[in-house]
N, C-alpha and C positions, 0 to 999 in steps of 0.2 A: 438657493444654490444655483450658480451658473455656472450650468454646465452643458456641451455642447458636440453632439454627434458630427463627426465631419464624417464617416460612415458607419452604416447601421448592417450587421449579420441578417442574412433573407430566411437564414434558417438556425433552429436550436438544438442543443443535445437532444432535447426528448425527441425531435424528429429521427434520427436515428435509430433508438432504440425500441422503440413500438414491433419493428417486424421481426426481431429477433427473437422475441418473448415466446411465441408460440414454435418456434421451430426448434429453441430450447428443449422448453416445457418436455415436447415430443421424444427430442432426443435422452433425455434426463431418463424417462418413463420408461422408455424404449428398453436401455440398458440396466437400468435397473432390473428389468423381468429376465435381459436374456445375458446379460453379464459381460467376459471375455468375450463370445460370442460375435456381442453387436457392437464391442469398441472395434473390433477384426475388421468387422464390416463398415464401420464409418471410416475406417483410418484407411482402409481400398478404396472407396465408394470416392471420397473429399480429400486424401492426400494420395492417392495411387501407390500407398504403401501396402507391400505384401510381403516384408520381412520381418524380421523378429521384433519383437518388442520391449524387452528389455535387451539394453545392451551387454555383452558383456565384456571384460576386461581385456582381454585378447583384441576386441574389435577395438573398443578405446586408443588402448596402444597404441594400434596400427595407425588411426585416423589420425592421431597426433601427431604423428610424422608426417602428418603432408600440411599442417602448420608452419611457415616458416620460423626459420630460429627468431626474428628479428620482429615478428607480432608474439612469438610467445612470450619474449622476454617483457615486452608492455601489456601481456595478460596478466602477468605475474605480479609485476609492478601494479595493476591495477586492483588487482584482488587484495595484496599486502595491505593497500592505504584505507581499502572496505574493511578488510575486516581488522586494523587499527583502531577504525572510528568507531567499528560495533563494540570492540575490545574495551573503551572507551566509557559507551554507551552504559555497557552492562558493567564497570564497576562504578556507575554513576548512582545505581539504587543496590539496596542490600538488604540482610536481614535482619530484622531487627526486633527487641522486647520492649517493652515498658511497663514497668510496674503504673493500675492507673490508682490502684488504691492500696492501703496497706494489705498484703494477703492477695492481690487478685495479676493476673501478670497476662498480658498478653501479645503477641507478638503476628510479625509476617515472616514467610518463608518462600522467596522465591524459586520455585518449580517449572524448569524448563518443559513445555511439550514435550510428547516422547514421539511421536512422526511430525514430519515437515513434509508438504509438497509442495514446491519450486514449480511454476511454471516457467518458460519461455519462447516467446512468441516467434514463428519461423513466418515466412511468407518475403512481405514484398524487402527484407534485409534483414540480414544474420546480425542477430542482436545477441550479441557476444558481453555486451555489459549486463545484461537482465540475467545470463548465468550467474555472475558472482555477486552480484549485489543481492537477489535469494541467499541462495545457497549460504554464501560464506560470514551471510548476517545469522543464521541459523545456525550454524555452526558456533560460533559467538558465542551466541546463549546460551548452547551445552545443548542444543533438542542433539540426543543420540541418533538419528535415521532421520537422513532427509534423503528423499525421493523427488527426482529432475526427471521433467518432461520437457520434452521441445518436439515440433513436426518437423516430418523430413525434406529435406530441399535435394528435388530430383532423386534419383534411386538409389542413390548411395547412403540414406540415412540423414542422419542430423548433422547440420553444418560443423566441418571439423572443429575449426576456432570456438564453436561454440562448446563441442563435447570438449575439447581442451577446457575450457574455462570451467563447466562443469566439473570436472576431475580436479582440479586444482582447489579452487574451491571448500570441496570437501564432500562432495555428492556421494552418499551409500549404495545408492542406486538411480541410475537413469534408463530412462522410457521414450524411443520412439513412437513419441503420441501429439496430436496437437490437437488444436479447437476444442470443443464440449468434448467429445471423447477421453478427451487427457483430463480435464478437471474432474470428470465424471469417476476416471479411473485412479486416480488421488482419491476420491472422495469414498469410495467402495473398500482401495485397499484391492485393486485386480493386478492379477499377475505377478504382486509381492508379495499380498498375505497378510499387510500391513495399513491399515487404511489411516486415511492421514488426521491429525488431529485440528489441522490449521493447513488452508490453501493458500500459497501465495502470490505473487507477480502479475505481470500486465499482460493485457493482449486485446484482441478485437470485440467489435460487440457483441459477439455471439462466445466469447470466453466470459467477457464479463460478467453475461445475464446469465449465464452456466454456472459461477459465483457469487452470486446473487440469489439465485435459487436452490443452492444446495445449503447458504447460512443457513447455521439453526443447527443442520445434521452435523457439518464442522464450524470451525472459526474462518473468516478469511482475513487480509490485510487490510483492502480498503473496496468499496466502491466505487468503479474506476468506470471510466468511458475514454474519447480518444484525449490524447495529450495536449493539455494546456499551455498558450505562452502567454503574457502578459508583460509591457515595460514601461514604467513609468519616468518620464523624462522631461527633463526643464531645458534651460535654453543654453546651458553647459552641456549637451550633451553630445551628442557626434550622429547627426543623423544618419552616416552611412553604416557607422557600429549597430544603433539603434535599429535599422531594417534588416541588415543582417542578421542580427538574433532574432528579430522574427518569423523570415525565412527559414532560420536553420532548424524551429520547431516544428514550422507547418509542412516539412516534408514528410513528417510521418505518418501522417495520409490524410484523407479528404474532407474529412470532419475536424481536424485538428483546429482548432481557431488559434489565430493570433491578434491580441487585443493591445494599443497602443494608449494610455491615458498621461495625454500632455499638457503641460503648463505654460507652453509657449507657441503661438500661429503657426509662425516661423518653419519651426521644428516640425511640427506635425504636416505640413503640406512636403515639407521636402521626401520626409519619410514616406507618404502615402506616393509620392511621383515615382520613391527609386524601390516601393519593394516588386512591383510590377517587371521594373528592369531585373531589377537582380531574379526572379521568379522564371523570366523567359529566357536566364543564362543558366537554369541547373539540366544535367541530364534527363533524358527521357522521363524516368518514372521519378523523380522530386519534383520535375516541373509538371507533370499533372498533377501528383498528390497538394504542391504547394499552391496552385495555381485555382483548384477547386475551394482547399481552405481558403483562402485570401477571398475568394471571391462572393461564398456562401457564408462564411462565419467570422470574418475579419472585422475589426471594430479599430474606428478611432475615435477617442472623446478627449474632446480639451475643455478642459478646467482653469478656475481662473485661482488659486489658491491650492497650494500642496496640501492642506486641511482639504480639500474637496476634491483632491486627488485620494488619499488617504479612504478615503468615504468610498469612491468608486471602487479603486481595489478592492477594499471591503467586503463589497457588494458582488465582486466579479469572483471574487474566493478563488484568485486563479492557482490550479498546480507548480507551475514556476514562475515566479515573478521578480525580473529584474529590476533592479533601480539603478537608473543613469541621472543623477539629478546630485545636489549638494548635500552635503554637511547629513552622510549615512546615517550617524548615527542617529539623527532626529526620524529618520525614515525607518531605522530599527527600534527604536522607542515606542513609533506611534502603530505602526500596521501591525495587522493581528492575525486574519485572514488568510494563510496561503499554504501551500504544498512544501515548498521549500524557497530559502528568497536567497536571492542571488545581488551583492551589495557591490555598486560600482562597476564601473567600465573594464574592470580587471577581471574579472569573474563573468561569466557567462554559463546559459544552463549547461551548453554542450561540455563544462568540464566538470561539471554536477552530475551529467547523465555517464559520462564515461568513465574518469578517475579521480576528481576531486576526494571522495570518501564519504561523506555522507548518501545515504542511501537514495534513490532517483524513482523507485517504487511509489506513489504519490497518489494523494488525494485528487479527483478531480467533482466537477458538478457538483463545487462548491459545498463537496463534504469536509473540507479543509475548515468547517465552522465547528465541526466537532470530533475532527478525527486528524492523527497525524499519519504523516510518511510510514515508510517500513521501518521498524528497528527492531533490537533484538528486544524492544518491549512487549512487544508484538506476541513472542513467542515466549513469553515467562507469565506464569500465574501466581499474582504475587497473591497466597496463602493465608490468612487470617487460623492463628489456635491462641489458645489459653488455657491456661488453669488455676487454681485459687486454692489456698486452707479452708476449711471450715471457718475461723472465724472470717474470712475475708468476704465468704459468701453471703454473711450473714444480712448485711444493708442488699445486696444484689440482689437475694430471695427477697424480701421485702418490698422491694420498691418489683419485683418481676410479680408476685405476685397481687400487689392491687392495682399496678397496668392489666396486666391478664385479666382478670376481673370485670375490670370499667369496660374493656374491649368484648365482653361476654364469652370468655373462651375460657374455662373454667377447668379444662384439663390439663394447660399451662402453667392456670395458678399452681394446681397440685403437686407438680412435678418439684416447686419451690416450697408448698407443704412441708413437702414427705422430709426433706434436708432442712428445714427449720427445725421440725417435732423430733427429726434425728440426733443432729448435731447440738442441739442447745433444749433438751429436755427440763419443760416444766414451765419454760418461759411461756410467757402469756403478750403474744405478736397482734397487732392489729394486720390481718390478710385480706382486707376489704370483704363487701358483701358477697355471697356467695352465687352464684348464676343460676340461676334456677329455674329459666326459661328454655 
């Protein structure tokens, strides 16, 4: 395989996440013992919030008029086409029976969750898209009660734009809450009464490992770390497009890597010259957030065949992965690996994260090998029942009872006894040897 670093990341995701695990851990434990109490405490102590906690409808209201008309209307438009595509989504699977033998019938029955928690990540930008892409994917599915958290930005509460997107959406209830606290308080069911069945959305490492360590007690969406770019480009491509979408992921903060895998010299030195420039032309806070990724987690490898490009994506399992390169569809044929892929120069992640429709909630740290995006799949338990006549049962108990048997578990077998000696009196069943150990 020739393939070839023209630069190498100095650092990896696991370096990140090591210090947060224990200050977790603590915080988890913490509120666990002491409840409303110490979410009170962490949301003064880490957000300098000392107002209410849940919002309520009167304050909503209010905030939403200091939305302008002229972003509301592109909130609106943005949530429409989310939850189109979940709309979508969810009448892509169904319910369904099948008879598998004469007499024996069994089927699924898709079952929305009944709580949802939403999160949404406040701090260094009001991510007004992560309200409706939860929320209104949740809604979708039919989960009756979803509950939205976001932290507050400065002392007025959670970012208007964002409580608007919330409310629209479809939010039951929203929570002035961020960080560990807020998943914690999803996860308990504090302050609603309602604890949640499934956590969702993104946010920083110490939200992440918060969702990480609360699986098991609920569901979550994915395993997530900072946000992924990756673009794979041949010598059709547009290197100043190509550095731009790299830039436009790595500003969402400092661990965000942006990974270039090229097929052509050319391309890839022009690219590595101009995302530097373009890095030193964003305001203040993207140009340190992008300036740090680029320079600690940045990768570029060129390959000498789109088969060995293919191969490295693969391998890179990135969250968003553009293709700037020829003839899509061989490139949606062949890759397998990713969060969500983004096809051609026309497309880029930023109208995937904001209003494309499909959901932006995404695999990262190449759990994209076994797990997708958010969707309203996410939040349906698709249900397995059956039932069967007597005669249908009759091969079923038999063959269950001399598995049962060979496997030594002989309370099993009996359970297919009792409805053999029942239903079909006098016959004479081979039920394997009996256990007796």
């Amino acid at each position: 395989m020739s393939v070839d670093y023209l630069k190498r990341a100095s650092r990896t995701a696991e370096d990140t996440t090591a210090e947060a695990r224990p200050v977790v851990e603590a915080m988890l434990a913490d509120i666990a013992a002491r409840g409303e109490t110490a979410v009170r405490d962490y949301a003064a102590k880490l957000d300098g919030w000392h107002g209410g906690i849940l919002v309520t409808a009167e304050e909503a209201e209010r905030r939403a008029a200091e939305v302008p008309a002229a972003l509301r209307a592109d909130i609106d438009y943005a949530v429409d086409r989310v939850r189109r595509f979940a709309e979508a989504q969810r009448a892509s699977v169904r319910d369904f029976e099948v008879e598998i033998s004469p007499g024996v019938v069994a089927g699924q029955k898709l079952v929305p969750m009944a709580v949802a928690g939403c999160y949404v990540p406040a701090g260094r930008y009001a991510h007004i898209a992560s309200a409706y892409m939860g929320v209104a994917t949740a809604k979708a599915a039919g989960v009756p009660t979803v509950i939205a958290c976001s932290g507050p930005r400065g002392g007025s509460g959670i970012h208007p734009a964002v409580l608007y997107a919330l409310r629209r959406a479809g939010a039951d209830a929203i929570m002035t809450l961020g960080g560990v606290q807020a998943i914690a308080a999803l996860a308990h069911g504090l302050f609603t009464g309602k604890p949640a069945d499934i956590v969702v959305g993104p946010g920083n490492k110490f939200v992440a490992e918060a969702k990480r360590q609360i699986y098991g007690k609920v569901g979550i969406d994915v395993f997530a770390g900072p946000s992924e770019v990756a673009v794979i480009a041949d010598a059709t491509a547009d290197p100043e497009v190509v550095a731009v979408d790299l830039v436009a992921q790595m500003e969402h903060g400092h661990e965000s890597p942006g990974w270039l895998i090229a097929t052509d010299r050319a391309l890839a030195d022009a690219v590595m010259r101009r995302v530097p420039e373009l890095i030193a032309a964003l305001p203040p806070t993207a140009r340190d957030a992008a300036g740090a990724a680029w320079r600690d987690f940045g990768e570029v490898v060129l390959c000498a065949t789109r088969e060995e490009a293919v191969e490295v994506s693969d391998r890179y399992c990135c969250e968003h992965l553009q293709v700037q390169a020829a003839d899509p569809a061989w490139w949606l044929a062949n890759l397998r690996n990713y969060g969500s892929l983004f096809l051609g120069e026309e497309t880029t992640v930023a109208f995937g994260d904001k209003a494309t429709g499909p959901n932006h909630i995404l695999p990262t740290k190449a759990a994209g090998r076994y797990s997708a995006g958010l969707s309203v799949h996410k939040f349906l338990k698709p249900l397995s029942w059956q039932r069967m006549t007597r005669e249908g049962s009759r091969d079923v108990a038999l063959a269950t009872a001399r598995i049962s048997r060979a496997e030594g578990m002989e309370a099993h077998a009996r359970s297919a006894d009792i409805r053999l000696a029942r239903y079909f009196p006098g016959t004479d069943f081979d039920l394997g040897e009996p256990v007796t150990g």
